[in-house]
C-alpha positions, 0 to 999 in steps of 0.5 A: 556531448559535453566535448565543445570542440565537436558541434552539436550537429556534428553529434545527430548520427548518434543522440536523438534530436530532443536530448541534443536540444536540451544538451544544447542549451547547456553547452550554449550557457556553458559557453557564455559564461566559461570565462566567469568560471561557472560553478558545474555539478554533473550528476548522472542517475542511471535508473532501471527496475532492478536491484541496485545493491547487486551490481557485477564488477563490469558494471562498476567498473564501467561506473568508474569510466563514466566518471572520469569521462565526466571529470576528464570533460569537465575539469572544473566540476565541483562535483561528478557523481553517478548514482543508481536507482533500482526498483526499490528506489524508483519506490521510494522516490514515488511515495514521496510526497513535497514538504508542506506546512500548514497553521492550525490556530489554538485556544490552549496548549501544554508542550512536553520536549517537541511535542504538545497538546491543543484546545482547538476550536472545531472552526479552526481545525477545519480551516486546517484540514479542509483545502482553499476550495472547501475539499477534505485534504485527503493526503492529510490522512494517507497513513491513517488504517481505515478511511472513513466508516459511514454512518455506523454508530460511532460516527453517529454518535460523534454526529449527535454531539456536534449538532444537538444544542444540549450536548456537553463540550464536545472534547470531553466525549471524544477522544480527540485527534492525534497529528504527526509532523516533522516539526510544529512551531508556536507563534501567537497561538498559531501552530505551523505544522509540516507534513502533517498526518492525521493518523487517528481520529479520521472519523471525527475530522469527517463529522467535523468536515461534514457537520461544519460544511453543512451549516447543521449547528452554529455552534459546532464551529465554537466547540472544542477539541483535543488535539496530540501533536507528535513530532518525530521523523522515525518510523518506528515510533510512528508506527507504534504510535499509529498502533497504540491510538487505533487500538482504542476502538475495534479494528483489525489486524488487517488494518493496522498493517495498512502502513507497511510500506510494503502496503503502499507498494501493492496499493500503488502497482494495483492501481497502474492497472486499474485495480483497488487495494483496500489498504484504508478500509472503505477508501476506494468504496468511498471514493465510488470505485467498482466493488469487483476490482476491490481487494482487501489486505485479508482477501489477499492473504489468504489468497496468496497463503493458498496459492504460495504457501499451499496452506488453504486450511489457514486460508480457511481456518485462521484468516485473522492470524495470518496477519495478526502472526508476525512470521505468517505475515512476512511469508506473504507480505516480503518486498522480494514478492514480485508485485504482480504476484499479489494481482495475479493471485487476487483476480485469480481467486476472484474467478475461483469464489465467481465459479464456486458460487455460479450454478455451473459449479453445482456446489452445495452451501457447505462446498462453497464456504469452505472450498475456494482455497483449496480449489485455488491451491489445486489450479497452482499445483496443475498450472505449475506441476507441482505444489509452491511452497514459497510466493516467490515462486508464483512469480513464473506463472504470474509473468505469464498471466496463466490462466484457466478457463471455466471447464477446467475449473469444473473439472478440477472442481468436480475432483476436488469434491469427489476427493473430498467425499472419501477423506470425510467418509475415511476420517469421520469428519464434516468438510468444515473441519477438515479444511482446516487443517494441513492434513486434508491439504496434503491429502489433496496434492497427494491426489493430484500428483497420483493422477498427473502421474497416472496421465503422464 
């Protein structure tokens, strides 16, 4: 195709007609204008979902081919480059988001190297978060931990101070808003901020949205308010910063691992298929999604540290400390887990909480609260033949989107609570504290594999 001396037509036997077209017009304007001698950079991206840094040497070799085919072709290019884009990048490249800049007038400012704090008027910050037609920028707060709370307390209170004509200045009862940007530049009290985002203080913007939009006080758009403005590209201080901010009000530890990146990709695959990964607490409750189809950072952790880590009793027992615990939470949460494993896991253990708290499963109080996990565990260890020790693993049973349907959950479930039975009359002990520990987990694949063995 970049062979001149050969037509277009000439080539149909092989290319199909939309790339030939599109090929066409560059060899037309490269024809036109070779005896100005054009300025030509050929760049072919080869993308595939797989792993770019783990090439053969065929393949590099063909690489190489390629290139001085390019070169060989066109022996004026400035340049000829093939580049490689794998799943990772493919990622990457769709959670970019274009450069934007945005103005925020100020009142005051003090500035410490690149970055600063403001006096902002409330009118004047929603001006900057709010888009031409009146709507919240929503994007401004994508790396925010949790979306907006409703009407708990907090936002109540922060309500109050903006509509009651008797509440002191209102930056002096709020902690403010914290921005980061790639850059802010100062001109007659006018800050130019690009790829803002607003990673603390996403409660207040609503209220201020809210109280603002509505008209509920006059003066709410002359009040103030502190704004820190951080500029820095790197993503670990972004990280901290997002951390220290948010640990000033009660929040998970579930939350503040909402800007992993490997977050965003789980976020990102459920979607495709119609799914909702609640990385922000409330964002798609908010934004009226179906509550079934809602899946927490928690709920997803426990459930994979079921089903790919045979540990229900941590599941049970610490569903806080799996994310909390660094080495807990890279067991779980590693970007070489298939994606499709955490949705498989996730409507998996939503048919098991269905069944056990369905009259079909003739569970007691204590049986459902403390049982799931374990009932998940087992349905792996028969689907697969034996116990997973590591969620990569899940990733056979995923590809096929292996199932079980409701007799064999009561089946399974029915042993689970006869196995059980014996373990508490053996050890002395009440159902809750047996599930969890690791021991009554063993008992049970100990159980399961006698009686896969005794059925073979």
């Amino acid at each position: 195709m970049l062979d001149l001396s050969l037509s277009i037509e000439s080539l149909s036997v092989l290319y199909n007609p939309t790339l030939l077209t599109r090929f066409g017009v560059f060899r037309d304007a490269w024809e036109k204008l070779i005896t100005r001698r054009p300025r030509i950079s050929v760049n072919v991206i080869y993308a595939t979902p797989g792993d770019s840094s783990n090439i053969t040497p065929q393949f590099e070799a063909k690489l190489n081919a390629l290139r001085q085919v390019i070169i060989s072709s066109v022996p004026d290019a400035r340049t000829a480059s093939v580049e490689l884009l794998g799943d990772k990048e493919l990622l990457a490249r769709y959670n970019e988001r274009p450069p934007y800049t945005l103005a925020m007038n100020y009142q005051e400012s003090a500035t410490s190297g690149e970055s600063h704090v403001a006096i902002v008027k409330l009118r004047d910050y929603y001006d900057l978060i709010v888009d031409e037609n009146g709507r919240l920028r929503r994007h401004l707060f994508e790396w925010n931990v949790r979306d907006y709370q409703g009407n708990v307390s907090v936002n109540q209170e922060i309500r109050q101070s903006l509509t009651s004509p008797d509440s002191p200045e209102f930056w002096w009862l709020n902690n403010g808003v914290t921005i980061i940007c790639s850059e802010a530049t100062s001109t007659a009290k006018t800050y130019s901020l690009s790829n803002i985002q607003i990673v603390n203080g996403l409660q207040t913007s609503h209220e201020i949205f809210e109280s603002i939009r509505s008209g509920d006080s006059a003066k709410a758009g002359n009040r103030m308010l502190l704004v820190r403005i951080i500029v820095t590209d790197d993503a670990a201080t972004r990280d901290l910063v997002i951390r220290a901010t948010n640990r000033q009000t009660a929040i998970t530890d579930a939350s503040l691992r909402a800007t992993d990146e490997v977050q965003r990709n789980i976020e990102n695959y459920f979607l495709t298929q119609g799914w909702y990964y609640d990385r922000r607490k409330g964002y798609y409750k908010n934004d009226g999604k179906d509550p079934a189809k809602i899946v927490s950072i928690q709920f997803l952790g426990a459930s994979v540290t079921a089903m790919g880590l045979a540990r229900p009793d941590k599941s049970r027992g610490k569903p806080s400390s799996l994310l909390k615990n660094d080495e807990d939470y890279r067991l779980v949460f590693d970007a070489s887990i298939d994606l499709q494993v955490y949705l498989w896991a996730a409507r998996l253990q939503r048919q098991v909480d269905g069944f056990i708290l369905s009259e079909a499963a003739e569970a007691n109080v204590s049986q459902k609260s403390n049982l799931k996990f374990h009932l998940s565990m087992l349905i792996v260890e028969l689907l697969n033949g034996e116990p997973i020790r590591r969620p990569q693993q899940l990733r056979a049973l995923s590809s096929v989107n292996a199932a079980v349907d409701d007799a064999v959950l009561k089946d399974l479930f029915e042993k689970l609570k006869e196995w059980s039975a014996v373990y508490l009359r053996r050890e002395g002990v009440i159902l809750e504290r047996a599930t969890k520990a690791q021991r009554f987990s063993e008992y049970l694949l100990d159980r399961a594999r006698n009686l896969r063995e005794s059925t073979a």
